[in-house]
N, C-alpha and C positions, 0 to 999 in steps of 0.2 A: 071296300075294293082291295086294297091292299093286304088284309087278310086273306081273300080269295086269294090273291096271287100267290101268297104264303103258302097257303094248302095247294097250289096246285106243283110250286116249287118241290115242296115233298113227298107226294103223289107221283110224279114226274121222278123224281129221282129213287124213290121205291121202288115204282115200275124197273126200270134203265137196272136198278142195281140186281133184282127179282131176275132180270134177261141174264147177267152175269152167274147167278147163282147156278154152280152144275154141281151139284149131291146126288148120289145115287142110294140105291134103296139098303145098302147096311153103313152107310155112312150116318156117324154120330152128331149130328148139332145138340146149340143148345137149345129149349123152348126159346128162351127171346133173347135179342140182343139187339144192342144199339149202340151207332157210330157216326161220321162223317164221311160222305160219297163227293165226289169229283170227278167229274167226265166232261170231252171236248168232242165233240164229233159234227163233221160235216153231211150234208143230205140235201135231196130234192125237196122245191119248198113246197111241192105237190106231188104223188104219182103222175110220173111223166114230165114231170117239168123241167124247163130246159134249163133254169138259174137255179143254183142250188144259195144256202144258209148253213153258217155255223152257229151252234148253239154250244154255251158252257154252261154247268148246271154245279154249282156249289152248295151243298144243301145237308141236313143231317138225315138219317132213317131208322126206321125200326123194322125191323120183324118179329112175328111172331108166331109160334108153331104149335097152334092149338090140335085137339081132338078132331072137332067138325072148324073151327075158326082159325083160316093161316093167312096171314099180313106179312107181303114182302118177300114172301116163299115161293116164289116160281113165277107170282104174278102181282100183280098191285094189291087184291085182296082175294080169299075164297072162302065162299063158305061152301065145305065137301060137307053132300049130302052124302053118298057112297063114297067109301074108299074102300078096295080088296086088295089082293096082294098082286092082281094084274088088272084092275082098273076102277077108276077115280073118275066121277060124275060130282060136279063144283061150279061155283062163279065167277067167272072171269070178268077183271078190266083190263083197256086198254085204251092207248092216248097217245096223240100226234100234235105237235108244237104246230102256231098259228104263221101267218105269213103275209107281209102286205102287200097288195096289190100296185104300191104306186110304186114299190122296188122290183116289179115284175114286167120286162118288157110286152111277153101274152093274155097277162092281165091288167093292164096300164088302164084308171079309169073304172075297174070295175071294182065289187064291192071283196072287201078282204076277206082272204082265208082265214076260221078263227082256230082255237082250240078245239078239237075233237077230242069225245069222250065214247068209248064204247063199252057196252055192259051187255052179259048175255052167259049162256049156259056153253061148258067144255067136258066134253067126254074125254078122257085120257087114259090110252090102252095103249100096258105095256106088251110089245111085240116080241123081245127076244129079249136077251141078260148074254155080255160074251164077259171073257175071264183071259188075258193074253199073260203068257210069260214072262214077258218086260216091261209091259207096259199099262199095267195097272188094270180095271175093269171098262165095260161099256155097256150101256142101255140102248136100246130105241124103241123108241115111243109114236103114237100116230095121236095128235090132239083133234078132237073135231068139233071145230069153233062157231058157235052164233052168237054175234052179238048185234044190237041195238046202240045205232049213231046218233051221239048229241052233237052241237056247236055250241061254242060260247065265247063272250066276250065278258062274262061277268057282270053283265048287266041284265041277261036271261039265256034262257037254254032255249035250243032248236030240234027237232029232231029230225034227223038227215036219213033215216030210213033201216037197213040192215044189210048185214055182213055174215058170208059164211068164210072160212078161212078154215081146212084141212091142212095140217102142219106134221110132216114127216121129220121128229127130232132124236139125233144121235145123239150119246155125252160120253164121253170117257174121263175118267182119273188116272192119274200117272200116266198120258201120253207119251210126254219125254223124260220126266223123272215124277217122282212123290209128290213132289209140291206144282206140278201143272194137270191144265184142264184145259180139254176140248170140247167144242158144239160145234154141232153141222145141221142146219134149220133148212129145208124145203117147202113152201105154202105157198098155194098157189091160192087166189081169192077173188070171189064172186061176190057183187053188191049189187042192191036195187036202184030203182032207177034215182032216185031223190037223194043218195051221195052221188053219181055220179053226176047227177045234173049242179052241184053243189062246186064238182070240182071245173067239170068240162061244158055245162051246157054256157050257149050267149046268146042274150034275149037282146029284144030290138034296141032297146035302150044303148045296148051299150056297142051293138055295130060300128065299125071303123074302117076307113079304106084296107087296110091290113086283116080285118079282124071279120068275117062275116057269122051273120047267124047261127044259131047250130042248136038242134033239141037234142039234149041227150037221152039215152036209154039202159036199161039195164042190161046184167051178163057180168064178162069176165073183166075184169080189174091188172091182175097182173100177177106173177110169179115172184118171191125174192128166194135167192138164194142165199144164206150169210154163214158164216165162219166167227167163231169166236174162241179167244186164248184169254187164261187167265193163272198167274201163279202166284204164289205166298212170297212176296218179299222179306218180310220178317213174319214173325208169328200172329202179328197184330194187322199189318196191310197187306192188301191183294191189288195187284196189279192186274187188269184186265185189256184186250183190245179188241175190236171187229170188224168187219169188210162183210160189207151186200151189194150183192147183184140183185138191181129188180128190173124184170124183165117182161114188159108190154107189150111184145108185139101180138098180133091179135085180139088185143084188148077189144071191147064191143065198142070204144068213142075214140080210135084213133085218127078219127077223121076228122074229130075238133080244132078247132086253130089255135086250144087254148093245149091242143095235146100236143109237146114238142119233141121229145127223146123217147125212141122205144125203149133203151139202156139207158137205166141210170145205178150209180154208184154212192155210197155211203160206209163213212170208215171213222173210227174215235177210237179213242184211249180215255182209263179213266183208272181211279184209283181209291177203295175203299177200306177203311181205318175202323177195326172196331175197337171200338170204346170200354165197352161194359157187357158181358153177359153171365144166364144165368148159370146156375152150377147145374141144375139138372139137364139129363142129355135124353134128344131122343133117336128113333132110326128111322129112314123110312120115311119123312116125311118132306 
């Protein structure tokens, strides 16, 4: 068991650091490297939920920036079957912290949120390359996401159905000077009915004066919008931060009792230390 937790610790913290990582395509890394990540950031403990959870995450990570195998590089892992020099067909994951139900006034009594794991195929096409005066370069990109929803509690896997998430991503280097980086992420996302019913349906069982029944259905999920900053402290740390908007309204299960906030808000700082890497450099990756 505690192994599990171990890996999902830095899994968890891969991912998180992989969202910070903004490179653009003549930007030199090394193939691998490896350090210490720390991040604090507060959020909903569900889409839509009206009580939010902070979570801190102290953990070590690696990347690594293979040919066809890249760990840590944009996302938790990929294996790029294509890559061209304006788009990249790979394997995406992706992962949402657990949440208990008896800390949850709309879901008091019912069964807990666990860890979510998502796995699935991402097309990634690049849309434009700008080049500014003062202020460094910029990409934007259009990801277009399928993935495959597990649950767990580390005692077994569930599978909660699927996710498409189209993701319109900007990046720039040298924002405001050399050493800062900007992102600007829009995704709007659609799931089947089996995570939604996961998050918002409520069967007989667990009816309550407060609380009435509700079948859930598939469709639309919700919109976030996020912002993210990050600059080189020293040559060795990177300081990072983020703010999201995600925005429900319309969603296909707003009429669940367990669904309580069409706006919700998520924001953290976090801070990554590398340690060690390699001497060889690549681009583009």
């Amino acid at each position: 068991m505690k192994y599990w937790a171990l890996l999902v610790l830095i899994v968890t913290s891969t991912h998180i650091k992989a969202q910070e990582e903004i490179a653009l395509e003549d930007d030199m890394r090394p193939v691998w490297e490896v350090g210490v990540f720390a991040a604090a950031f507060s959020s909903p403990e569900y889409p839509a939920a009206g009580q939010r959870q902070i979570n801190v995450i102290p953990a070590p990570y690696f990347i690594y920036r293979g040919e066809t195998l890249r760990i840590g590089d944009g996302s938790i892992a990929r294996a790029v079957a294509i890559d061209k020099s304006w788009y990249e067909l790979d394997l995406s994951l992706a992962g949402s912290f657990n949440a208990n139900s008896e800390d949850n006034e709309a879901r008091l009594g019912m069964p807990d949120i666990d860890f979510i794991f998502e796995l699935g195929p991402q097309l990634r096409v690049r849309l434009s390359k700008f080049e500014f005066e003062q202020h460094g370069k910029g990409e934007l990109f259009l990801n277009l996401q399928a993935r495959a929803a597990f649950s767990t509690d580390f005692s077994g896997f569930n599978k909660r159905g699927y996710v498409f998430q189209p993701v319109l991503s900007y990046r720039q280097r040298g924002w405001l000077s050399e050493k800062t980086a900007l992102s600007i992420n829009l995704s709007p996302t659609w799931a089947t009915e089996k995570l939604h019913n996961y998050f918002y349906q409520v069967d007989n069982d667990f009816v309550t004066e407060q609380r009435s029944a509700y079948d859930a259905k598939s469709g639309y999920l919700g919109t976030e919008l996020s912002v993210g900053l990050s600059f080189n402290a020293t040559e060795d740390i990177r300081i990072f931060t983020f703010a999201r908007a995600s925005l429900h309204s319309g969603a296909a299960n707003e009429d669940s009792p367990i669904f309580r906030d069409k706006s919700t808000y998520s924001y953290g700082v976090g801070m990554v230390w590398q340690l060690w890497e390699s001497e060889e450099k690549v681009s583009g990756r």
